[in-house]
N, C-alpha and C positions, 0 to 999 in steps of 0.2 A: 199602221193598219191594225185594228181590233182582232184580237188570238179569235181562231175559231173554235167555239166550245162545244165539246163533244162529253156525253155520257153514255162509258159504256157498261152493258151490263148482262150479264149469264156464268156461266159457271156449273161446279159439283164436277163438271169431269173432263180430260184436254180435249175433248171432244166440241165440245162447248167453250170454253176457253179460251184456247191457241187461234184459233182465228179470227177470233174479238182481238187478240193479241197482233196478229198479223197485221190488222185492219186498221190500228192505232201506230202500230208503225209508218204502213204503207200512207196514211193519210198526212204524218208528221213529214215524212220525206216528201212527197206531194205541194202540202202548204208552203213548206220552208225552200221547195225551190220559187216559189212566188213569192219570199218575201213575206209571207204569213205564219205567224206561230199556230202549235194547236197546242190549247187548254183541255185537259181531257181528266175526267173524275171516272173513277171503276166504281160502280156500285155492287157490292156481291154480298158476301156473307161470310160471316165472323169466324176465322183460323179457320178457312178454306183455301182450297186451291188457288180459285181467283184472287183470295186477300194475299198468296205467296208469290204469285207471277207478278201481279201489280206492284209488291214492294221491289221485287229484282228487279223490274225495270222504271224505276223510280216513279210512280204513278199513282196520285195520290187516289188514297182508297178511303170507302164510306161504308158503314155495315149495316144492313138492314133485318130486321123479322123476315123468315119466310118457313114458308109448309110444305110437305113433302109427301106426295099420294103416293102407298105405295097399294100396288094395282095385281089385281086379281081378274082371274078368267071369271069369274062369280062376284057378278055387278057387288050381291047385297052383301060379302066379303068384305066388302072395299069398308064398309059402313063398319071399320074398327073404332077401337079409344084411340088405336094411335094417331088414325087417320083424322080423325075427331078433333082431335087436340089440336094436330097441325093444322090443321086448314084453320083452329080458329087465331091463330099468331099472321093469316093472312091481314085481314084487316089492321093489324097493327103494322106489317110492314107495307100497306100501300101507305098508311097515316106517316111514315117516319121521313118513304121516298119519297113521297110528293112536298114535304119539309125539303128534302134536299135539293128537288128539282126548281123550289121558289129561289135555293138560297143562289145557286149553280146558275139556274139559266143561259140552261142548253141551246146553241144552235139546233141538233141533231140529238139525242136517242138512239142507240146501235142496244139492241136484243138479241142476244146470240143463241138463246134456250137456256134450260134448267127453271126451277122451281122460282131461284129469284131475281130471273128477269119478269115474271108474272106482277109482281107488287111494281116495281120500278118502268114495267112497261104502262100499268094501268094509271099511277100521280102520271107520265108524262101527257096521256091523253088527258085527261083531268088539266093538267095544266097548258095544255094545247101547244105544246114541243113535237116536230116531225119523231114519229114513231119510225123506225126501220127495223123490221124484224127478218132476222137472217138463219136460213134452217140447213142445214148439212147434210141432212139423209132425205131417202126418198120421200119420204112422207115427214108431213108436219107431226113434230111432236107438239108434245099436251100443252106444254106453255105457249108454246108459239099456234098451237090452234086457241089457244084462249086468247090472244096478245091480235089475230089476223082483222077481226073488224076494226081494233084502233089504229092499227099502223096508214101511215102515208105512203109506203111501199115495203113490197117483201120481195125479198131476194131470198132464190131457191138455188140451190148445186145443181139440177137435173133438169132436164127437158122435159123427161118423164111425170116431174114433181106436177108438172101445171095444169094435169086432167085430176089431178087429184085434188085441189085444190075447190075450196066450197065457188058457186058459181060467182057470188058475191067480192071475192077475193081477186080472181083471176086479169081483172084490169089493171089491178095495182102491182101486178107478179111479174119481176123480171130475173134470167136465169142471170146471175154471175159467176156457180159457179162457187166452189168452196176455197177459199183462202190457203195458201200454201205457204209455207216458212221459205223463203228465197236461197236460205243456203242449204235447202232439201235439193236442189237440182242443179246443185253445183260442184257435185263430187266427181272423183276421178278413182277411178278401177286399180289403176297401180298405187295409186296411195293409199289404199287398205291392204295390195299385197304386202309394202315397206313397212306401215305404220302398225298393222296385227301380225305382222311375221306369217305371213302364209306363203310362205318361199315355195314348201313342197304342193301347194295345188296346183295340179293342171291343168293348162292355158287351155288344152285340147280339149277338154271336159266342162259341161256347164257348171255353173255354181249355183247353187239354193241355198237363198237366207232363210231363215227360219224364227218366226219371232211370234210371241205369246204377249206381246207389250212389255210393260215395266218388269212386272212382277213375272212374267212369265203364263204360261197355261199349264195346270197337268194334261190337260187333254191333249193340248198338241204334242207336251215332250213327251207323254205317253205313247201318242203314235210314231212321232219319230224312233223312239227307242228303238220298238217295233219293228219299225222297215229299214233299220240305220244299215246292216250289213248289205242288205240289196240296193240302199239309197247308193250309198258310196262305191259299187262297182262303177255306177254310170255318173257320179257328179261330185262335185266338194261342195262340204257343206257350212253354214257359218248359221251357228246355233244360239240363239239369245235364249234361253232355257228360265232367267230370272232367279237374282241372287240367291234363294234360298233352296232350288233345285241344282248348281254346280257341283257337287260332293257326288249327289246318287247318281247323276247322269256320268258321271268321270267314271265312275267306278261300272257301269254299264259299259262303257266305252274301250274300259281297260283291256276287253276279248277280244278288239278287234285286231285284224293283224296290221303290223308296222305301216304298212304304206297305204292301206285306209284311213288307220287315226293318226297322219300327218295331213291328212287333207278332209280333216275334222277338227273347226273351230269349234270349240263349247268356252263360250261368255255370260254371266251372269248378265251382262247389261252394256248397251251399247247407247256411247253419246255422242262427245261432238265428231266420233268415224261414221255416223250412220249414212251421211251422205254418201261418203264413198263404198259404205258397203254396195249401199243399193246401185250405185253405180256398176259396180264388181257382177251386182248380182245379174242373170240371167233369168230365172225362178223367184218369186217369192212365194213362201207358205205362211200364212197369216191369219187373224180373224179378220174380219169385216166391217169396223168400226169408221165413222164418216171421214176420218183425219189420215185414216190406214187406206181408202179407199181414192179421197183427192191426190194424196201423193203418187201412186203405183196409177195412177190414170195420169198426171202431170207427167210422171217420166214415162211411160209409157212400157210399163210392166207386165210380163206373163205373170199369173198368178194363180195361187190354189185356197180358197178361201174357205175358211170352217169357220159359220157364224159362231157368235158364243149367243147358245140359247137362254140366256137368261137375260140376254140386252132387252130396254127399255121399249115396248109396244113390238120386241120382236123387228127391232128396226135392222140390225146385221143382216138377218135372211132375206130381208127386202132389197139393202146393198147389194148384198151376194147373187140374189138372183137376177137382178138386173142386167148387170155386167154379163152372167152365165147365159143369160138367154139372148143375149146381142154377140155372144162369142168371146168379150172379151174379157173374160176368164173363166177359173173352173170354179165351180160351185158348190162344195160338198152339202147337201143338204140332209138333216134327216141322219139316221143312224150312221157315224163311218168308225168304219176299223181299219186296221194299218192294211187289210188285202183293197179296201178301195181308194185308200190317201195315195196306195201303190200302184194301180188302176188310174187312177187319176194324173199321178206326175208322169211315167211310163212314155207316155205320147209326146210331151212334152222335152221331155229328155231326148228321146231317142231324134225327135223330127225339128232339124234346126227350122226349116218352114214352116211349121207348125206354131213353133214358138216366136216366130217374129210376125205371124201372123194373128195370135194374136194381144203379142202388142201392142201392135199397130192400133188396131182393136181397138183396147185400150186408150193409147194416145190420144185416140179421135173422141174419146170421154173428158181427158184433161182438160182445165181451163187451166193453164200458169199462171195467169194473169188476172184471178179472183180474185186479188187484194184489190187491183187497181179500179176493177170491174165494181168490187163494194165500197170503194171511196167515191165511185162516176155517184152511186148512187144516193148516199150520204151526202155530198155538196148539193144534188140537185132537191135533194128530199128539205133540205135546208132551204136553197133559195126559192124554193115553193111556199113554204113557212115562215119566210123571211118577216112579214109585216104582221104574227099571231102576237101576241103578248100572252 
């Protein structure tokens, strides 16, 4: 039986990424129980993200031109050299991808956002390959609003997403639902106590993860600092603070008394225990990125969200408030200091109904089954296409 060939392509940040990445698995696993290989090409860009996840999992990778708007509240702003420049390396790389898409010939086209799925989504309509454009947050970003009239279908994370959508798009839009990593929801509570040595937390007391992503936040380990001696009366805490912040935070930490800072993790970064953190966890305190927001809705997480206001079109506070105005989380929006991060966990802490309420919440946001959801749609977007050349 002929390999089914797949091009996938987005990137610039795991936001984008990771669930192009989920997608190419869950599809491989998929195929191969039928009997069917998948051929699959990453088209991204040159010592990027995408070109490093692609090589770890052995997947042959294609580099292409792409341009990078960067965006301002003052439309005539936008109108820089830099902006200038890049946009004009676009036409060079739809010329390069649509060379790849002749050589490749794709069953399917998977767009997951970023700047250079724009060039590589535009050769495949051009080359008349099922387009699938796949968006993660509530609203369509800029690529994948530029990429919506060629696609053959779009898949959104949200329910929400599809009054937002241009009227013209909305036929072709079905929710799947954002892609989740499978062994995100397969962790286990006791094996983060064994495996981080958290002997001395208490079973009796919630636990709040606390995580800025890779690198960390100042803003969040700012507020934790903050509220860390009133956190720790009522919870144990497990603190991803980001490599380069462990020192100061240690040394802030160092005041507290004995049997607080034992049931204060501070980690510079957390990998393959994250599932069992989050299993562990009770509370999460996080930003609001689309990847942070599918997982904590799949396992079905309380949570306390502080967008990071410099996200792309403002898309975090859109996550955030989503969730905050259906209940199923909390929302810091707008100015916070450690009296409302305190304000805000408080309720939560204190009221075990509260927080499995909203959970629950939450859970009823989860898809798990996003990966599977965006392969139903990738085969069908295919056998629709089946007879283009």
């Amino acid at each position: 039986m002929r390999p089914f060939r797949l091009i996938v392509t987005g990137g610039g940040t795991g936001g984008h990424t990771y669930p192009a990445l989920t997608a190419v698995r869950t599809a491989r696993a998929r195929l191969a129980a039928t009997g069917r290989a998948l051929d699959v090409l990453w088209v991204g860009t040159a010592d990027s993200l995408e070109s490093r996840v692609a090589a770890s999992e052995g997947i042959p990778f294609a580099a292409v031109a792409t341009g990078k708007i960067r965006r301002h509240r003052n439309p005539l702003r936008m109108i820089s050299p830099a902006n200038v420049r890049d946009m004009a390396r676009v036409p060079l790389g739809i010329l390069q991808a649509r060379r790849v898409v002749s050589r490749f010939r794709p069953d399917a086209v998977l767009a997951t956002g970023g700047y250079v799925a724009v060039p590589v989504g535009i050769a495949a309509s051009l080359k008349r390959r099922p387009l699938v454009v796949h968006e993660q947050t509530v609203r369509l970003g800029l690529a994948n609003r530029t990429l919506a009239g060629r696609a053959a279908r779009i898949a959104v994370s949200s329910e929400s997403t599809l009054p937002l959508l241009p009227e013209a798009a909305r036929p072709i839009a079905v929710v799947t639902g954002n892609p989740v990593r499978p062994e995100v929801l397969t962790g286990a509570a006791d094996k983060a106590i064994h495996g981080l040595g958290l002997h001395a937390f208490r079973r009796d007391l919630p636990t709040v993860y606390v995580t800025g992503g890779a690198q960390g936040s100042e803003q969040i380990n700012g507020l934790v600092a903050e509220v860390l001696p009133w956190l720790l009366t009522g919870a144990n805490v497990i603190h991803q603070c980001g490599p380069a912040n462990v020192d100061a935070l240690r040394h802030h930490a160092a005041a507290l008394p004995a049997e607080a800072a034992a049931r204060y993790h501070l980690t510079g970064f957390v990998g393959p225990e994250l599932p069992d953190v989050l299993a562990l966890a009770d509370v999460v305190m996080s930003r609001s990125g689309a990847g942070t927001i599918a997982e904590l809705t799949a396992l079905g997480k309380a949570a306390v969200l502080i967008p990071l206001a410099s996200s792309a079109g403002n898309e975090q506070a859109h996550n955030a408030r989503h969730l905050h105005e259906a209940g199923a989380a909390v929302a810091l929006l707008g100015e916070t200091t450690g009296h409302t991060l305190g304000s805000a966990l408080d309720p939560l802490l204190r009221d075990p109904a509260l927080r499995a309420d909203v959970a629950a919440r939450a859970r009823s946001y989860g898809r798990p089954d996003a990966g599977e959801r965006l392969v139903d749609v990738l085969l069908a977007a295919a056998a629709g296409g089946a007879s283009q050349d």
